[in-house]
DSSP file (Angstrom, degrees, kcal/mol; ACC not computed):
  #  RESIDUE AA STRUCTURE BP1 BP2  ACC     N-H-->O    O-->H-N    N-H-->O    O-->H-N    TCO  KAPPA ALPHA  PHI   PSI    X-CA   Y-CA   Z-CA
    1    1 A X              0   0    0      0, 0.0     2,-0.1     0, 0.0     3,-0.0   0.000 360.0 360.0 360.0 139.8   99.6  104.3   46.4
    2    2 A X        -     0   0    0      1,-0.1     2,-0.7     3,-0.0     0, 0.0  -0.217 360.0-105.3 -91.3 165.6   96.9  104.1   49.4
    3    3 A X        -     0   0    0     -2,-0.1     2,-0.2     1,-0.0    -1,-0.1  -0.761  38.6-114.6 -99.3 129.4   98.2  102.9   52.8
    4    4 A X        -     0   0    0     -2,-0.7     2,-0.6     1,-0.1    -1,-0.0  -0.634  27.0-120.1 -87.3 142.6   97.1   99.5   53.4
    5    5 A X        -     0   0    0     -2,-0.2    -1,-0.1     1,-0.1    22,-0.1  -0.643  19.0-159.2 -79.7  92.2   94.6   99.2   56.2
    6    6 A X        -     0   0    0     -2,-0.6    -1,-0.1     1,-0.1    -2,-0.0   0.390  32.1-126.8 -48.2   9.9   95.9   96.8   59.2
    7    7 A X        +     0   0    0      1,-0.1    -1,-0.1    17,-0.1    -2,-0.0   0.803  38.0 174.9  39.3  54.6   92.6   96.2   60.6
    8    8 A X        +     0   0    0      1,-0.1     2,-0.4    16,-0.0    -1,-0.1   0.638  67.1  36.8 -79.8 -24.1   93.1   97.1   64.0
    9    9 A X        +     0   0    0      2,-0.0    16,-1.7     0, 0.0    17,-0.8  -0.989  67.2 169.7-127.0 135.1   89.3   96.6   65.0
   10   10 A X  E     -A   24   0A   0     -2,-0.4    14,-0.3    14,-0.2     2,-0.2  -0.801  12.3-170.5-123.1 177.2   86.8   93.8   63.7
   11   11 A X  E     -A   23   0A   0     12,-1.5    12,-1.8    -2,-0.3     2,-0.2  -0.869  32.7 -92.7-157.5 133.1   83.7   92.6   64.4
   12   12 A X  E     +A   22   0A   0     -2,-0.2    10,-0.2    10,-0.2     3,-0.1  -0.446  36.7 167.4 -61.1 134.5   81.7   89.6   63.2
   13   13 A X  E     +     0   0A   0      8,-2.0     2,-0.3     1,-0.3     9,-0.1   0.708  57.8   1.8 -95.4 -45.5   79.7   89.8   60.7
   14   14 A X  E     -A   21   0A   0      7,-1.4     7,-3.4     2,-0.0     2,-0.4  -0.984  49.6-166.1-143.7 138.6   78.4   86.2   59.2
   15   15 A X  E     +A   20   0A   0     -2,-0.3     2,-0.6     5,-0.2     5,-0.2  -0.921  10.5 171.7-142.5 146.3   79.1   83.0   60.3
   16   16 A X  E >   -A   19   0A   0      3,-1.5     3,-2.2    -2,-0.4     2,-1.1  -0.956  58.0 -43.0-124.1 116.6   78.3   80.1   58.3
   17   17 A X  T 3  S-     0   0    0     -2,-0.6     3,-0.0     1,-0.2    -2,-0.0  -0.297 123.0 -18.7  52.6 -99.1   79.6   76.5   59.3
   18   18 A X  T 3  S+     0   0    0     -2,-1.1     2,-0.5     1,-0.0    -1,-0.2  -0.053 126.3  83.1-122.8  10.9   82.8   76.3   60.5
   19   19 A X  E <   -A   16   0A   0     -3,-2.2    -3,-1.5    14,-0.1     2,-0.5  -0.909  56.9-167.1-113.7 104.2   83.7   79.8   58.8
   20   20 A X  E     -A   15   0A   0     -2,-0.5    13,-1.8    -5,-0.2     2,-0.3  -0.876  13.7-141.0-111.5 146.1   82.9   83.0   60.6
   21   21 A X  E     -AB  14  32A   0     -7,-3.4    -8,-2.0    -2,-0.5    -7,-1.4  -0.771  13.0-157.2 -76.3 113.8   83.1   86.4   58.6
   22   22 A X  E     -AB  12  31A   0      9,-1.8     9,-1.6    -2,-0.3     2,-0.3  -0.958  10.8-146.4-136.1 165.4   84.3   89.6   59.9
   23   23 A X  E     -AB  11  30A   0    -12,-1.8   -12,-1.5    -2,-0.5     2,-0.4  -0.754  21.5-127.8 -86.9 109.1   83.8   93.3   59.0
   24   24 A X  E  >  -A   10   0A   0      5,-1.6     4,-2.4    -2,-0.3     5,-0.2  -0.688  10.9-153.3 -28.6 101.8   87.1   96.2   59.5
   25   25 A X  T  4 S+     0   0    0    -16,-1.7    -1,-0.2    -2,-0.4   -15,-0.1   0.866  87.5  53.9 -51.2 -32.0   85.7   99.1   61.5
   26   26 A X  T  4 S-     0   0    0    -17,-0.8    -1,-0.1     1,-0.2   -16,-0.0   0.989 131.9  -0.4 -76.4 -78.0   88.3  101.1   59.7
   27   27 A X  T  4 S-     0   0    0    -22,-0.1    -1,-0.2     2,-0.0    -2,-0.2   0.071  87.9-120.6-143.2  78.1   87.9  100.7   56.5
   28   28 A X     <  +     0   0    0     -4,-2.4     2,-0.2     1,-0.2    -3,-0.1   0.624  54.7 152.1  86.3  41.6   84.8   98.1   56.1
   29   29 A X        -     0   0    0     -5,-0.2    -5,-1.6   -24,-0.0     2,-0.4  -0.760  33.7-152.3 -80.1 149.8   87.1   95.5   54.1
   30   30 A X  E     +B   23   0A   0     -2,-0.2     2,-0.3    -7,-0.2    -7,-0.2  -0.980  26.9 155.4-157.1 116.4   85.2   91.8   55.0
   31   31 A X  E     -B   22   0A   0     -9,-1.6    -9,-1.8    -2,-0.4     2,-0.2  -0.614  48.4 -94.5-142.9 164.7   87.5   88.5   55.0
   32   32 A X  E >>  -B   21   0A   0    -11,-0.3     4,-2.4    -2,-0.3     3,-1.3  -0.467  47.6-107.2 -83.7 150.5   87.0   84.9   57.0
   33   33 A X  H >> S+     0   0    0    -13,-1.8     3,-3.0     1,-0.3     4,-1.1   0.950 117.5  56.0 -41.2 -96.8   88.9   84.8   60.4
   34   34 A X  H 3> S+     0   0    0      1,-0.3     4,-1.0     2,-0.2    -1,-0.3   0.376  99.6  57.9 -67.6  11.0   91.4   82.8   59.7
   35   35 A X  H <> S+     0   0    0     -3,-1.3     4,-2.2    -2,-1.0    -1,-0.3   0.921 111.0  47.7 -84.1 -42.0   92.5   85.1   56.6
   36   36 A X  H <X S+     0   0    0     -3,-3.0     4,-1.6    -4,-2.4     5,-0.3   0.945 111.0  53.1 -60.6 -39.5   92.8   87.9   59.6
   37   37 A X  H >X S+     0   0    0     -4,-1.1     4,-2.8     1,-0.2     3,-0.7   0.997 109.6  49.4 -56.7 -50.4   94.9   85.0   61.8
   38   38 A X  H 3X S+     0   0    0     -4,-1.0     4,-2.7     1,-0.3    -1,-0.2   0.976 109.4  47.7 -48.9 -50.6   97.1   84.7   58.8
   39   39 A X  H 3X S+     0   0    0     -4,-2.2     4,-1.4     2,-0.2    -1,-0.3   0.863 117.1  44.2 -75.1 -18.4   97.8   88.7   58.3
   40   40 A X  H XX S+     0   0    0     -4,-1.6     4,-2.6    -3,-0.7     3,-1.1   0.957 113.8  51.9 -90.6 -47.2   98.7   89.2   62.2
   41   41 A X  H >X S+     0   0    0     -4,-2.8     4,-2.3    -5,-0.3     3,-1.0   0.882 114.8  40.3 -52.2 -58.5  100.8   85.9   61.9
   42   42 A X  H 3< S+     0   0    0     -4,-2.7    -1,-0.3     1,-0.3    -2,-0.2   0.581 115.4  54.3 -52.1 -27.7  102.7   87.5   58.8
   43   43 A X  H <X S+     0   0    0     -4,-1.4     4,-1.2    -3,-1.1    -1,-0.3   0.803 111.7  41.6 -38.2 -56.1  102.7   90.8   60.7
   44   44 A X  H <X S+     0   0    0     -4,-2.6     4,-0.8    -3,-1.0    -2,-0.3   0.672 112.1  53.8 -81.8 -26.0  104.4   89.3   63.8
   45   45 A X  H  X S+     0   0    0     -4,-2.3     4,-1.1    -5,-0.5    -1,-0.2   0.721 115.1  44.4 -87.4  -2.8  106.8   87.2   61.6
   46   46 A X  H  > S+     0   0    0     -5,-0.3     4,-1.3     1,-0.2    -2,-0.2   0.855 112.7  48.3 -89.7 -35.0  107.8   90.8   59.7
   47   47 A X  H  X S+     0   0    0     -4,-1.2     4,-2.4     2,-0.2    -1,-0.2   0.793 114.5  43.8 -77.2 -32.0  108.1   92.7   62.7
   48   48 A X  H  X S+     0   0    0     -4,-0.8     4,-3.3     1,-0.2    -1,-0.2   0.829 111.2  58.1 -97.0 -17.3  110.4   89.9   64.6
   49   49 A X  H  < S+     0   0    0     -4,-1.1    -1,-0.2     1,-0.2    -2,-0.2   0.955 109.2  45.5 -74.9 -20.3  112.6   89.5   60.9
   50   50 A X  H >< S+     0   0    0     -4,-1.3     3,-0.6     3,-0.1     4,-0.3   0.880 109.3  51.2 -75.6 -28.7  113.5   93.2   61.1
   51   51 A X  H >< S+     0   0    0     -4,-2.4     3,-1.9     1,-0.3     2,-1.6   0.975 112.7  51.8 -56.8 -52.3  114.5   93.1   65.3
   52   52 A X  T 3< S+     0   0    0     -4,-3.3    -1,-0.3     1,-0.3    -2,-0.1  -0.239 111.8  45.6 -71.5  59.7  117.0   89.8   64.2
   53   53 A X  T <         0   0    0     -2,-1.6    -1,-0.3    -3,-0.6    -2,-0.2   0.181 360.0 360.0-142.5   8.0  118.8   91.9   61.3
   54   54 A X    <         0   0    0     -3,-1.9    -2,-0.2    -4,-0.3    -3,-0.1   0.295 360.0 360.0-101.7 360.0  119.5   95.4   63.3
């Protein structure tokens, strides 16, 4: 199974209306902002359920 890529650098790519596009330096995956706001929020809410159960 491949190691899913956290996207630690983006850059915008497109932005279209109210939507702007960006680009994974790592490895070139290309999503709307707010899906990347979503994965850090779900990141930060994973990180803080493993601190409350040790």
């Amino acid at each position: 199974m491949a190691n899913l890529c956290k996207h630690p650098r983006v850059r915008i790519v497109s932005r279209h209306e109210d939507t702007e596009y960006v680009e994974c330096l790592e490895c070139g995956e290309v999503f709307d902002s707010e899906e990347f706001r979503d994965m850090e929020i779900e990141e930060t809410a994973e990180t803080e359920d493993v601190v409350n159960d040790e």
